[in-house]
C-alpha positions in Angstrom: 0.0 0.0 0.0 1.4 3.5 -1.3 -0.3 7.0 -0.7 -1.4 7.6 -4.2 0.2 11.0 -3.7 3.4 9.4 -4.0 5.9 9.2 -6.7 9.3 8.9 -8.4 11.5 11.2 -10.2 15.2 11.5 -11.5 16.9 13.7 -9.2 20.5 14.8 -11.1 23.7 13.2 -9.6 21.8 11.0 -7.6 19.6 9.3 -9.4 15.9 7.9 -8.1 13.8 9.1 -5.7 10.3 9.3 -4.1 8.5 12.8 -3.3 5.0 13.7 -2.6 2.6 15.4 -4.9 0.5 16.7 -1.5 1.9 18.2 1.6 1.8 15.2 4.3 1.2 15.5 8.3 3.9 14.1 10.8 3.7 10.4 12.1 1.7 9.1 8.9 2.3 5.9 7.3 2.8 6.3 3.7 4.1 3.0 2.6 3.6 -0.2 3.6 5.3 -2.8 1.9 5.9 -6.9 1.6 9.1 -8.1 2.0 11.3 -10.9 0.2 13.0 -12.5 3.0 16.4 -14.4 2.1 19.4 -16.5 4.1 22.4 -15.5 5.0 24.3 -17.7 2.3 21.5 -15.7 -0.6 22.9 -12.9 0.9 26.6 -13.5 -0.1 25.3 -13.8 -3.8 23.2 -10.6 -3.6 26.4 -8.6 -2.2 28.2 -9.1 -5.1 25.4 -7.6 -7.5 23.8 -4.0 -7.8 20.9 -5.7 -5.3 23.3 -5.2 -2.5 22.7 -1.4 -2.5 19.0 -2.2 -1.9 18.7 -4.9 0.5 18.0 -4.9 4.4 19.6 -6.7 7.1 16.6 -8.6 8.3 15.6 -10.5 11.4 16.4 -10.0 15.6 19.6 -11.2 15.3 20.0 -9.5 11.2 21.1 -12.6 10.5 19.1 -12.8 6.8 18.3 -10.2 4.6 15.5 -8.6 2.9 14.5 -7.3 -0.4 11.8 -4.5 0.3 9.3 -4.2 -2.6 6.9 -0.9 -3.6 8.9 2.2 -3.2 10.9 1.3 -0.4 14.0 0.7 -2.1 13.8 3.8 -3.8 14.1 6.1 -0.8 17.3 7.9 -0.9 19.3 8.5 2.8 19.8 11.7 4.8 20.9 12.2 7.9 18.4 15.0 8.5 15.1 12.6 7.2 11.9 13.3 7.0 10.8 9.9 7.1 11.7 6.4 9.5 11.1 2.8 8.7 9.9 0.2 10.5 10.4 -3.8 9.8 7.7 -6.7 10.7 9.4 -9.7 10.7 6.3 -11.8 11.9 4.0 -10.4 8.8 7.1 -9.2 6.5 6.7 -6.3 5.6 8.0 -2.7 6.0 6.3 0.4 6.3 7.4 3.8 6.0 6.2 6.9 8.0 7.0 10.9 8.0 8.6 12.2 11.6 7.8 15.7 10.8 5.5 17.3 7.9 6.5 17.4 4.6 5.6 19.8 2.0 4.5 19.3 -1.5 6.9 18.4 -4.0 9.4 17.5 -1.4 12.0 13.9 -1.5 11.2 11.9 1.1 14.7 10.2 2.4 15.2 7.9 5.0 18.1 7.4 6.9 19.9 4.0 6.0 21.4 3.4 9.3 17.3 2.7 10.9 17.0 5.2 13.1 16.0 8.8 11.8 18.8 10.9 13.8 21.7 7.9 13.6 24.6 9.5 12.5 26.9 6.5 11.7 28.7 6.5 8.9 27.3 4.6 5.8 28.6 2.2 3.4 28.9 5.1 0.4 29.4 8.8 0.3 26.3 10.8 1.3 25.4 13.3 -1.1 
């Protein structure tokens, strides 16, 4: 389920990403999506494709990995998001929801590390 409001465009230098056609309250959902669950040994294969830059660690112990379908790949990361996500492992799926409100025409970014205000280090430059 996607917020028909939702959708993707070419943003230059960095390529895909989802923004809102509406202006969108704080703490709503806007995606929920089903998941593709996979083992640890699929996820050795899937690291050494272009899939690897759109997987999940998955499970309590992120000892699998996940293949989000909808939107949810498309997301791009900020360390200043507008948006968290949240994983299911009992009903697989993901869903997606603003932490502050969100104007028309704005990218809605996620932050890759889980938590909206982690500032670790990810695995590529941010842009």
């Amino acid at each position: 389920m996607q917020k028909t409001y939702l959708y993707i465009a070419i943003i230059a230098g960095k390529g895909r990403g989802v923004f809102t056609h509406n202006p969108i309250v704080a703490n709503e959902i806007i995606e929920t999506a089903p998941v593709i669950v996979m083992s640890a040994a699929e996820r050795k294969h899937l690291d050494e494709t272009l899939l690897h830059d759109y997987i999940f660690e998955w499970g309590i112990n992120k000892d699998q990995c996940a293949m989000a379908l909808g939107y949810v790949p498309i997301y791009n990361h900020s360390y200043d998001s507008n948006c968290e996500y949240f994983m299911d492992y009992e009903n697989e799926t993901m869903w997606v929801k603003t932490i502050r409100p969100v104007a028309a025409g704005e990218e809605l970014t996620i932050n890759y590390n889980g938590d909206f205000d982690n500032e670790k280090p990810i695995w590529f430059p941010a842009k």
